[in-house]
Biotite code that builds the C-alpha atoms (Angstrom):
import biotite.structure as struc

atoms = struc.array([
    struc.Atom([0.000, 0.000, 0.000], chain_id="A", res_id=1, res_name="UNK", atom_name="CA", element="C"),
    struc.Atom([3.118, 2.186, 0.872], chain_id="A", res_id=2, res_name="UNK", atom_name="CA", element="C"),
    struc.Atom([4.525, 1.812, -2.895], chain_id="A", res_id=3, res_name="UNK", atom_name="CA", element="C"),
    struc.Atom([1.137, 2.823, -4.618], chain_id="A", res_id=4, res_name="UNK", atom_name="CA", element="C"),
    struc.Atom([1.483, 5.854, -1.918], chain_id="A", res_id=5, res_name="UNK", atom_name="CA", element="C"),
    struc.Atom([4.665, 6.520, -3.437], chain_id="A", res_id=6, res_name="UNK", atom_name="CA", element="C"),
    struc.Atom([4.060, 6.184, -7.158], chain_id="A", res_id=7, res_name="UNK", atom_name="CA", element="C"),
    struc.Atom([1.088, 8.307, -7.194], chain_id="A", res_id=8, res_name="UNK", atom_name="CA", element="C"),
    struc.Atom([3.050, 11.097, -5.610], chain_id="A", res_id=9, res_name="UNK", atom_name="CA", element="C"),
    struc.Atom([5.917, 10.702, -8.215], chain_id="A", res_id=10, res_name="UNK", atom_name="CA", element="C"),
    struc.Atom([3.140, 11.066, -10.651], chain_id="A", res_id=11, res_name="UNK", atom_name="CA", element="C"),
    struc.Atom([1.510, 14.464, -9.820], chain_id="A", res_id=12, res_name="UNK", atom_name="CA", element="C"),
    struc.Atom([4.025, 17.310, -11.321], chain_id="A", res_id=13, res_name="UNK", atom_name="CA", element="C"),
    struc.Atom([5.666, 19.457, -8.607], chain_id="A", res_id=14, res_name="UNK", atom_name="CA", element="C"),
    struc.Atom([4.218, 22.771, -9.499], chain_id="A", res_id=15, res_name="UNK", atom_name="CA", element="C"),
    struc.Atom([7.042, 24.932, -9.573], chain_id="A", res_id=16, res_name="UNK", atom_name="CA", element="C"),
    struc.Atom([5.536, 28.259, -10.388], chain_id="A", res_id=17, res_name="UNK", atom_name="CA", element="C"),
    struc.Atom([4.476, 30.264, -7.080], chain_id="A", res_id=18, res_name="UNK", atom_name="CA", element="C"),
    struc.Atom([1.249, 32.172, -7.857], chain_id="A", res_id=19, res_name="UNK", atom_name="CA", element="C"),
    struc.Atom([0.758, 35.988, -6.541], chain_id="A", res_id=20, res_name="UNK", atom_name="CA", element="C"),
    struc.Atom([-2.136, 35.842, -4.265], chain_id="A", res_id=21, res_name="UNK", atom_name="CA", element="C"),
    struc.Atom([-5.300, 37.744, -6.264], chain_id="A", res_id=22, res_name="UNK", atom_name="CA", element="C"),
    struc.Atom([-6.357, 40.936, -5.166], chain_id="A", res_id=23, res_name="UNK", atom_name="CA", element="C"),
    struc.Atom([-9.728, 41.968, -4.637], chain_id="A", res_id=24, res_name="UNK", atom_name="CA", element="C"),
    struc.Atom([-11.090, 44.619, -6.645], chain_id="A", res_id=25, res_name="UNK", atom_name="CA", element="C"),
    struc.Atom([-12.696, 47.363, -4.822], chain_id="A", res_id=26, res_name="UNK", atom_name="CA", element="C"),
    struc.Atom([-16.265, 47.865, -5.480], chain_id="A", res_id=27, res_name="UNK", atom_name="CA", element="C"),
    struc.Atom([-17.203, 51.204, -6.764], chain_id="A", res_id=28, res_name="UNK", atom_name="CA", element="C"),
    struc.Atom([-19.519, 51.885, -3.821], chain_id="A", res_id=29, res_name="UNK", atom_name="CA", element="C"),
    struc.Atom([-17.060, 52.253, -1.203], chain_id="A", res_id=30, res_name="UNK", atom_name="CA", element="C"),
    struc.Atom([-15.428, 54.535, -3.419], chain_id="A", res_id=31, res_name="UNK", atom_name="CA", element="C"),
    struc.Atom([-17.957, 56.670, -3.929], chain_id="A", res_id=32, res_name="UNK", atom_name="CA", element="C"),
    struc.Atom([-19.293, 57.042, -0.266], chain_id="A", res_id=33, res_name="UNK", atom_name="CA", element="C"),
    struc.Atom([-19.263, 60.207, 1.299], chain_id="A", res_id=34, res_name="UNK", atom_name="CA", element="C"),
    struc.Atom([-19.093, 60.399, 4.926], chain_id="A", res_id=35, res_name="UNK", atom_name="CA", element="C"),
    struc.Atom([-20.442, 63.408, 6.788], chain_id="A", res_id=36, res_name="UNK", atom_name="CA", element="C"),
    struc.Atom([-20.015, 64.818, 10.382], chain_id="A", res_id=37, res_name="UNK", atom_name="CA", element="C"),
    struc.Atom([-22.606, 66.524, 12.918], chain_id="A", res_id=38, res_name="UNK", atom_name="CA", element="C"),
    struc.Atom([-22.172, 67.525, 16.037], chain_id="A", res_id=39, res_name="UNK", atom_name="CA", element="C"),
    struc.Atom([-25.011, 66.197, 18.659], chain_id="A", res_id=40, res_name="UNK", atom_name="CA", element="C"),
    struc.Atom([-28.079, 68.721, 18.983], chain_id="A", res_id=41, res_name="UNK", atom_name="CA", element="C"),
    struc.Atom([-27.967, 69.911, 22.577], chain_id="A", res_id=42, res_name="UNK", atom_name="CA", element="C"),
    struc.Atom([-30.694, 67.799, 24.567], chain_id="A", res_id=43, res_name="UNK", atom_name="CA", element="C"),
    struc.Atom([-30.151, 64.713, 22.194], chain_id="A", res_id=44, res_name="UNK", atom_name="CA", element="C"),
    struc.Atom([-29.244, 61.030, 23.488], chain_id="A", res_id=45, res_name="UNK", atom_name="CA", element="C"),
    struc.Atom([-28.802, 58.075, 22.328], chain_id="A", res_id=46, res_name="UNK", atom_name="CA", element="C"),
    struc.Atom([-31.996, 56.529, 22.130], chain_id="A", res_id=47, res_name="UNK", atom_name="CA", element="C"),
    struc.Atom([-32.910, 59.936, 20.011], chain_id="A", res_id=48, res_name="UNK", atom_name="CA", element="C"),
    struc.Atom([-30.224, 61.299, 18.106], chain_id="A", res_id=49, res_name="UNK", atom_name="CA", element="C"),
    struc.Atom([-30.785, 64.739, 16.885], chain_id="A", res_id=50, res_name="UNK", atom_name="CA", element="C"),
    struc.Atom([-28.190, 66.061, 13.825], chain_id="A", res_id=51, res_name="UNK", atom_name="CA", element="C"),
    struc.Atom([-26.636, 69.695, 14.903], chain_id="A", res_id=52, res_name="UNK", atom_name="CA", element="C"),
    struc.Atom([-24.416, 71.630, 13.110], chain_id="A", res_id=53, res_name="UNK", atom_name="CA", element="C"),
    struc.Atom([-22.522, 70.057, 9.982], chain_id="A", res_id=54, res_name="UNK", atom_name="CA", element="C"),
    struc.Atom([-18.953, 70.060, 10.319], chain_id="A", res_id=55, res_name="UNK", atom_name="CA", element="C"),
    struc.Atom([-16.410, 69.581, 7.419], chain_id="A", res_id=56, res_name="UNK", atom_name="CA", element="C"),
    struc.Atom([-13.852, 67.319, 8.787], chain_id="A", res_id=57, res_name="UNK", atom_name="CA", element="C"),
    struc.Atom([-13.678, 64.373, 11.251], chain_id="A", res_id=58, res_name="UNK", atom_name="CA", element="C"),
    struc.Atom([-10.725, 65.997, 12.609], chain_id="A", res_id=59, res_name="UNK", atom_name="CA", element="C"),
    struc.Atom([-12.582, 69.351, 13.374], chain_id="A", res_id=60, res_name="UNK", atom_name="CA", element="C"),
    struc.Atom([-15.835, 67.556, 14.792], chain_id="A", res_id=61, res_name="UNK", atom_name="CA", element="C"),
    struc.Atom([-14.031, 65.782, 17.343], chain_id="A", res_id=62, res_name="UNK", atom_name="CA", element="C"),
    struc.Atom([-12.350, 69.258, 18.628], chain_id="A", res_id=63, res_name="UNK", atom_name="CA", element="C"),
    struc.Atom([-16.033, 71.144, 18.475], chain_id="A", res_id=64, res_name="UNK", atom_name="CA", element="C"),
    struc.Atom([-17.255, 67.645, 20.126], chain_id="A", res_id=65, res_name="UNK", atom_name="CA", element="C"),
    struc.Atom([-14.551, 67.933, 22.654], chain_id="A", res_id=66, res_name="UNK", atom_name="CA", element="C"),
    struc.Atom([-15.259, 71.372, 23.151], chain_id="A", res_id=67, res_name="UNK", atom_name="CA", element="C"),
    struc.Atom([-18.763, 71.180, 23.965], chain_id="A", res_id=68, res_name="UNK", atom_name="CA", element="C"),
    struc.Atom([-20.931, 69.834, 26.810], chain_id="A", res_id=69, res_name="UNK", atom_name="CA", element="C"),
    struc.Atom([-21.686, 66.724, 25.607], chain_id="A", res_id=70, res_name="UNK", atom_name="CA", element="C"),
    struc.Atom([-18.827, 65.575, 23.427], chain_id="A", res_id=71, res_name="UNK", atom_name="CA", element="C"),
    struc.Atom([-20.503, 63.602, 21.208], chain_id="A", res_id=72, res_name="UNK", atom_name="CA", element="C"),
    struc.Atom([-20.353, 63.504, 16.955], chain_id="A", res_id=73, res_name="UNK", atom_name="CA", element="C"),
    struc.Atom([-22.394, 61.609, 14.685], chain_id="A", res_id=74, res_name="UNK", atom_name="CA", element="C"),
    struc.Atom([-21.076, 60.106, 11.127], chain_id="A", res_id=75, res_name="UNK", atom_name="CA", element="C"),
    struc.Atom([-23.415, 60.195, 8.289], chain_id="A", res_id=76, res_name="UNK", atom_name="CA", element="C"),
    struc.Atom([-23.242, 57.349, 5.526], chain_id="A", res_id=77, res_name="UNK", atom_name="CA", element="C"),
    struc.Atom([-26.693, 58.349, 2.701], chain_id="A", res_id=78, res_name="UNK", atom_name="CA", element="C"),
    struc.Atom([-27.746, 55.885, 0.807], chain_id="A", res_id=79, res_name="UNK", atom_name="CA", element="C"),
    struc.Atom([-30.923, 55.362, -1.811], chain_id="A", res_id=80, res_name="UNK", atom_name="CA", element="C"),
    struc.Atom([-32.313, 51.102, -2.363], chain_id="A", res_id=81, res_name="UNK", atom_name="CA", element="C"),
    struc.Atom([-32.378, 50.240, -6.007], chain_id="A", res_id=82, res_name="UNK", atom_name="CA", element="C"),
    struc.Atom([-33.152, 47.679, -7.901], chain_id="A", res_id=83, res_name="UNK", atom_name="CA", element="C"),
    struc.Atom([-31.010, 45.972, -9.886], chain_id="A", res_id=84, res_name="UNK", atom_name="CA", element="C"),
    struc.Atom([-31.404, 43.115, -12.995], chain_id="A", res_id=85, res_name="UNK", atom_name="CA", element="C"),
    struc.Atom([-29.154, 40.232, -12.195], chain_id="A", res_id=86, res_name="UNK", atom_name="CA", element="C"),
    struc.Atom([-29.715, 37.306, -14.459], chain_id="A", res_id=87, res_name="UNK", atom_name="CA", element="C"),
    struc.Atom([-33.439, 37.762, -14.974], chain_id="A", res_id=88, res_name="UNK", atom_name="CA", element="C"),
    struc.Atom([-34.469, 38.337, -11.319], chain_id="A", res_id=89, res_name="UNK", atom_name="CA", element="C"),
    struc.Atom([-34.591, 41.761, -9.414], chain_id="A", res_id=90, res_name="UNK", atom_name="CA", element="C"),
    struc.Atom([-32.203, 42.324, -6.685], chain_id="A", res_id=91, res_name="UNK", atom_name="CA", element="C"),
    struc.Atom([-32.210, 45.010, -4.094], chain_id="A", res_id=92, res_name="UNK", atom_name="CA", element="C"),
    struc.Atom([-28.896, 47.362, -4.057], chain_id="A", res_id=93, res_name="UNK", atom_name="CA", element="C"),
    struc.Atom([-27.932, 50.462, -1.866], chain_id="A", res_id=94, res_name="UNK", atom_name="CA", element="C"),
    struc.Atom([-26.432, 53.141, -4.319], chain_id="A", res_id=95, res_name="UNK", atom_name="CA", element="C"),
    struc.Atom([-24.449, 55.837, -1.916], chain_id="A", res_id=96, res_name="UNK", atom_name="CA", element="C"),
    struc.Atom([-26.058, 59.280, -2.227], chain_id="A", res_id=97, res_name="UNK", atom_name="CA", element="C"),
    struc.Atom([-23.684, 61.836, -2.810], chain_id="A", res_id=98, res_name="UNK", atom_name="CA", element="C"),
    struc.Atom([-23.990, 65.774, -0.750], chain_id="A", res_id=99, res_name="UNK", atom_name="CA", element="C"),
])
């Protein structure tokens, strides 16, 4: 049983070419999302969170969040639900809105 082991391993080629892992291609969605920053609305919480002022940078709302009494910031992410044709049957899709 050992020797039919063997032979069938001398058989198989020894695959000398080493093969470059495949890189993922980045969808176009996560290229296209645009994330935007609010600072809380005074008197909001957690279990109601109210948008305040818009603020152009992440960088920037965390030093107006730190700033203020509550110190909290909230990141936006809009999208819109599509449908989309994929091989004869609809799917559902969420296209990124852009500001």
């Amino acid at each position: 049983m050992e020797a039919a082991i063997a032979k069938v391993a001398e058989i198989q080629p020894q695959s000398t070419q080493v093969s470059e892992p495949r890189r993922a291609r980045k969808s176009r969605q996560q290229t296209e999302e645009v994330v935007r920053y609010f600072l809380a609305k005074e008197g909001s919480s957690v279990e109601k969170p109210e948008l305040g002022v818009e603020v152009p940078s992440e960088g920037e709302a965390l030093i107006k969040a730190f700033q203020s009494k509550n110190g909290v910031i909230y990141t936006l992410l809009a999208y819109k639900a599509e449908a989309e044709m994929q091989e004869g049957s609809p799917t559902l899709v969420k296209r990124p809105i852009r500001k």
